[in-house]
C-alpha positions, 0 to 999 in steps of 0.5 A, a space after each residue: 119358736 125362741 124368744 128372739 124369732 118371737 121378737 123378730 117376727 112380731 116387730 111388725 104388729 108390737 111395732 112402735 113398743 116405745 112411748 114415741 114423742 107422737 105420743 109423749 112429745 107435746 109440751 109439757 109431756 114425757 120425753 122420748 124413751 133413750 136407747 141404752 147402749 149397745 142396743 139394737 133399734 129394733 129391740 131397744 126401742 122397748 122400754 124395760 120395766 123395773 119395779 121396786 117393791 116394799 112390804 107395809 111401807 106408811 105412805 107418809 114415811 118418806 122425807 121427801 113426803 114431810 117425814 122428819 124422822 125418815 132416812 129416805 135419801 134413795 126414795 126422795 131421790 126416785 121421787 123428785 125424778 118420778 111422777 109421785 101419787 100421793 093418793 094411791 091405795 093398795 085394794 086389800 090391805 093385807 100382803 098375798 090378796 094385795 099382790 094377788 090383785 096388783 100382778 093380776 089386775 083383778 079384784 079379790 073378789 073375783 079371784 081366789 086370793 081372798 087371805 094370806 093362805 090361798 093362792 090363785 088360779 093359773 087361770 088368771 092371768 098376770 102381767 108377767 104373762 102379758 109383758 113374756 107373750 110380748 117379748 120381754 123376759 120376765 124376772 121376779 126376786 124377792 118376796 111375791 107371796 104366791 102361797 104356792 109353787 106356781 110362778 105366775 109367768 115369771 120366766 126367772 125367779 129368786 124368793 124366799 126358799 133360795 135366800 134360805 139355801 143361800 144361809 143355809 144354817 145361819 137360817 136358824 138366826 132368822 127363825 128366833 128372830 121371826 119367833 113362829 111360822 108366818 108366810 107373810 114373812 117368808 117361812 113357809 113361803 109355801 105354806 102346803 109344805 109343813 100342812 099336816 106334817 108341823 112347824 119343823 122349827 116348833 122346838 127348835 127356836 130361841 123364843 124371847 120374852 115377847 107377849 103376842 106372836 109378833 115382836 116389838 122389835 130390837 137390833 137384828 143379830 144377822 150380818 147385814 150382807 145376810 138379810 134378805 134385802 141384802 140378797 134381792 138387791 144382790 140378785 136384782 143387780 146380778 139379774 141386770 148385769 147377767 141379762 139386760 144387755 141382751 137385745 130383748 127388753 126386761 120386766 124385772 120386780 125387785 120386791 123387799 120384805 122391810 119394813 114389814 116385821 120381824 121389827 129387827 133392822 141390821 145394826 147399823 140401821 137400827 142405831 140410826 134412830 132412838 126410841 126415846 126420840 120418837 114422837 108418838 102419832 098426834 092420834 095416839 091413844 086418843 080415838 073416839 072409841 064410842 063410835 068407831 067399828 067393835 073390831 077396831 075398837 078391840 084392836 086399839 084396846 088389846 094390840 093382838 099382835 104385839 100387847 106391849 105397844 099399849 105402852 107408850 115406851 113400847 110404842 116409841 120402840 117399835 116406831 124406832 125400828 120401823 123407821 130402821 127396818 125402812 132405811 135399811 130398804 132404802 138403801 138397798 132400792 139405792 144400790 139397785 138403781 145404782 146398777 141400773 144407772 151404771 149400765 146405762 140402762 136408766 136411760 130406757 126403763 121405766 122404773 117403779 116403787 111402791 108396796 102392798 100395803 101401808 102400815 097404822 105406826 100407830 095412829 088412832 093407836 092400831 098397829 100393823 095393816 088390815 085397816 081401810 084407813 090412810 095409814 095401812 090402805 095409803 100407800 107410796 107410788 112413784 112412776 119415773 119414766 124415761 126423759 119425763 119430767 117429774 110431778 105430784 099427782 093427787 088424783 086418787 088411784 088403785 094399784 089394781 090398776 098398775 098392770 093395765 097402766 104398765 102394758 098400756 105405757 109399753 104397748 103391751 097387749 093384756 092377754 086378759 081380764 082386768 078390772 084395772 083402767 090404766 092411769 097412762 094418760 095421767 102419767 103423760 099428763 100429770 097436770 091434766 085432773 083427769 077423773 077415774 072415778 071411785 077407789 074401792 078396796 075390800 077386806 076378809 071376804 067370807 068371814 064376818 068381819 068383811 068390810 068394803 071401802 070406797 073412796 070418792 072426791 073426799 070422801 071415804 065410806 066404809 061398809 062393815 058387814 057386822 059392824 059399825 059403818 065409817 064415814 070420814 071426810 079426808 079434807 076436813 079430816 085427814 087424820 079421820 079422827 071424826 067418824 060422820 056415819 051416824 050423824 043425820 047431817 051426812 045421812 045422805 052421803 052415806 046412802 049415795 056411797 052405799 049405793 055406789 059400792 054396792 053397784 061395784 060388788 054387793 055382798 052376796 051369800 058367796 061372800 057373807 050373809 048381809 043384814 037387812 
C-alpha cells in the first residue's frame, strides 16, 4: 500500500489529525490550525512538523533571553511568536545519547546510546517511525549523530556524508580546520567506517598550533555558501519546495552543527564580534573548588580540550566566535522559516527549535558540555504553533518528552515505549502551572564518573557515583556557585532527592559499582 491509500484509508480512524478549535478554541488558548494553500481538507488538516535543531546552544544566548551580546534577530523573532520554555533540560548532556534520547523519547539507560561512539537499537522506536506510520513523510537534513547507518525512519535523509560529496576536495579546508577525527563534528559521522583501518586524513591535515584537540577558534577560511549550515538550510528549503506541496503532511528536522566547535564562524560572522569586548562570566575563575566534584574541579584547573581558555585573553576569544558560530546559525534557522513563510506553509506546521545540549562559555570557568549545570544541561525550547498566541513558560521540562508532546499535539499515535510525558496540555495552556514532576538527566553510565541529576521545585541534586555530591538551590542561587550537599542544614533535602533519583533508576552492577 502507498503512502497516499495509507492516507486515504486511515482518515477514518487518525480522523481529526488537526488540534481543532474543541481542542484549542477556549479563551486564552491556541487557534485553530490554518490550511496552507492548495491543500486538500482531508489531508491538510494535518499540521506539519518542523524542528530546527542547534548543536551546544547556552540557553541564556539569546537576545530575546537578555543576552546583550547575542545577534539572534531570527530566534528572538521565533520566540516572541512561540511559547518559550525557559526551564528546559537536555537529559544526557553530551550529543548522540542527548538525541538518542530526544528522537526516541527513552532514557539512556534504557537504551544503548550511553556516549558518542554506539548507536541504538532498531528496536527502538523514534518519532519519525511514529509520525511515517501515521502518514507523514519523514525527512532529516543535518547533523543527527546516529553513529551508524540506520536511519531510524527517516524516509529522506541529507547528513554530514552528502555535505562532503557536495565539497568534494575543498573537504580537506574543513579537516584543518576540525584539527582530528570527531564524530560529534561530522568526520567520521560513521565512526565504524575508519575502525581498524585509521584516521585517512592522520597525515594529511594542516595542524595549527593548538594545544589540546579542540581549538580556541579563529575565522573560518571556507566560503560561507560551503559551510554546512549553509547546505542544511539549502537543503531544508529545496526539501519544502520539492515535497511539502503534496497532499501529505511533513515531519521535517532541519538540524545544525553551530555553535558546536570547530569554534570557526564564516567571515562575516566572525567579524561581528571582538574578543576584547567580551565580558568574561561573573563565575569565571572564581568557583569554590574545595567543595566542588574532583573531576569538575579538574576541569576548571586544566581545560582539556582547549588549555589555552586558562587565560582570560583566550577566554574572551573563544567567547567571541562562539557568539559568531551562533549568529551565522541564526541566520540560517532565518532563511529557512523564511521559505516556510514564502510557501504559505506557516500558516499550518508547528515549528520548533531547540538543541542537544548547552554549553558551560565558561561559567565556574568549564568550557564545553557534560556538565548537569544550567550552562551545558539548560537548553532553548520554543514551540510555535499555528494561530497560538505566544507565551513564557517556566515549568521545568525533559526533551525526553519532546516526542510524546509532538505526536500528542498531531494526534499521532506512539508505535512505542516512552519514558516521556507529553507537556501537550502545557503548550495549550501555558498559563495553567501544571506540574510534571521531577527532571532527571544522567551522564557516562558505565564508567566511574557516572553521575544523575534531578531537578525538583528549586532545587537541584547531583549523585556522583565516586565524587562529591551537589546540591544547589537555582532561587537563591542561580549562578550555583554555593554547593549546599555538605551542610547539615540541607541534609534533609539531599536525603529525600536521593531517594527520589534513586526511585527513577538506582545505579546497579549494570551501570557501575555504587559505594555504600
Amino acid at each position: 500500500m502507498n503512502r497516499r491509500k495509507f492516507l486515504s484509508g486511515a482518515a477514518n480512524t487518525i480522523g481529526a489529525l488537526s488540534i481543532g478549535a474543541d481542542r484549542l478554541g477556549a479563551p486564552g488558548a491556541m487557534g485553530a490550525i490554518v490550511q496552507g494553500p492548495g491543500a486538500s481538507a482531508e489531508h491538510r488538516s494535518a499540521p506539519n512538523v518542523l524542528i530546527l535543531m542547534s548543536d551546544q546552544h547556552k540557553r541564556s544566548c539569546m537576545g530575546v533571553a537578555g543576552d546583550t551580546v547575542a545577534v539572534t534577530p531570527n530566534l528572538d523573532r521565533l520566540a516572541q511568536q512561540s511559547i518559550r520554555f525557559t526551564e528546559a533540560y537536555c537529559f544526557n548532556p553530551v550529543c548522540a545519547p542527548s538525541r538518542a534520547s530526544i528522537m526516541t523519547g527513552l532514557y539512556s539507560h534504557n537504551l544503548e546510546s550511553r556516549g558518542n561512539s554506539k548507536s541504538f537499537s532498531p528496536k527502538h522506536k523514534t518519532v519519525a517511525h511514529h509520525f511515517s506510520r501515521a502518514g507523514y513523510l519523514t525527512a532529516l537534513v543535518g547533523k543527527m549523530h546516529f553513529v551508524d547507518a540506520q536511519t531510524h525512519g527517516f524516509e529522506y535523509q541529507l547528513e554530514f556524508n552528502d555535505w562532503c560529496q557536495y565539497l568534494g576536495p575543498r573537504v580537506r579546508l574543513y579537516e584543518d580546520e576540525l584539527g582530528r577525527r570527531n564524530s560529534g563534528a561530522g568526520i567520521p559521522q560513521i565512526e565504524s567506517i575508519w575502525k581498524g583501518e585509521g584516521d585517512p586524513w592522520k597525515s594529511h591535515r594542516q595542524l595549527d598550533n593548538r594545544l589540546g584537540p579542540v581549538a580556541v577558534g579563529r575565522p573560518s577560511i571556507m566560503e560561507e555558501q560551503d559551510h554546512f549550515e549553509s547546505f542544511v538550510a539549502r537543503e531544508s528549503i529545496r526539501f519544502l519546495e520539492d515535497y511539502a506541496r503534496d497532499n501529505e503532511p511533513f515531519f521535517l528536522v532541519s538540524s545544525f552543527l553551530k555553535p558546536h566547535d570547530p569554534f570557526m564562524p564564516a567571515k562575516r560572522f566572525a567579524e561581528m564580534f571582538e574578543p576584547e569586548r567580551m565580558e568574561l562570566s561573573q563565575t569565571w575563575g572564581k568557583a569554590d573548588l574545595e567543595h566542588l566534584p574532583d573531576r569538575v574541579r579538574r576541569s576548571i584547573e586544566h581545560c582539556p580540550f582547549t588549555p589555552e581558555l586558562k587565560n582570560a585573553s583566550e577566554a574572551r576569544k573563544r567567547m567571541a566566535y562562539y557568539y559568531g558560530n551562533l549568529a551565522q546559525t541564526d541566520d540560517c534557522v532565518g532563511q529557512v522559516l523564511r521559505a516556510l513563510n514564502r510557501l504559505g506553509l506557516d500558516r499550518n506546521t508547528i515549528v520548533v527549535y531547540t538543541a542537544d545540549h548547552g554549553e558551560m562559555l565558561g561559567d565556574l570557568g568549564l568550557w564545553d558540555k557534560f556538565q548537569f549545570y544550567e550552562g551545558s544541561c539548560g537548553v532553548p525550547l520554543m514551540i510555535r504553533m499555528p494561530g497560538g498566541a505566544p507565551a513564557l513558560c517556566n515549568t521545568p521540562l525533559s526533551l525526553v518528552s519532546l516526542s510524546a508532546t509532538l505526536a500528542d499535539l498531531c494526534h499521532v499515535p506512539l508505535s512505542g515505549p516512552t519514558d516521556g510525558k507529553s507537556f501537550a496540555d502545557l503548550i495549550r495552556r501555558p498559563d495553567s502551572h501544571l506540574n510534571y514532576g521531577p527532571v532527571f538527566a544522567e551522564y557516562d553510565l558505565g564508567k566511574s564518573g557516572a553521575k544523575y541529576m534531578v531537578r525538583d521545585a528549586n532545587y537541584k541534586y547531583t549523585y556522583w557515583t565516586h565524587d562529591t555530591p551537589e546540591l544547589y538551590d537555582l532561587r537563591t542561587d542561580p549562578v550555583e556557585m554555593h554547593n549546599l550537599a555538605g551542610q547539615p542544614a540541607h541534609r534533609h533535602t539531599v536525603e529525600r532527592l536521593k531517594r527520589e533519583l534513586f526511585a527513577w533508576h538506582r545505579p546497579t552492577e549494570g551501570d557501575v559499582v555504587v559505594p555504600g
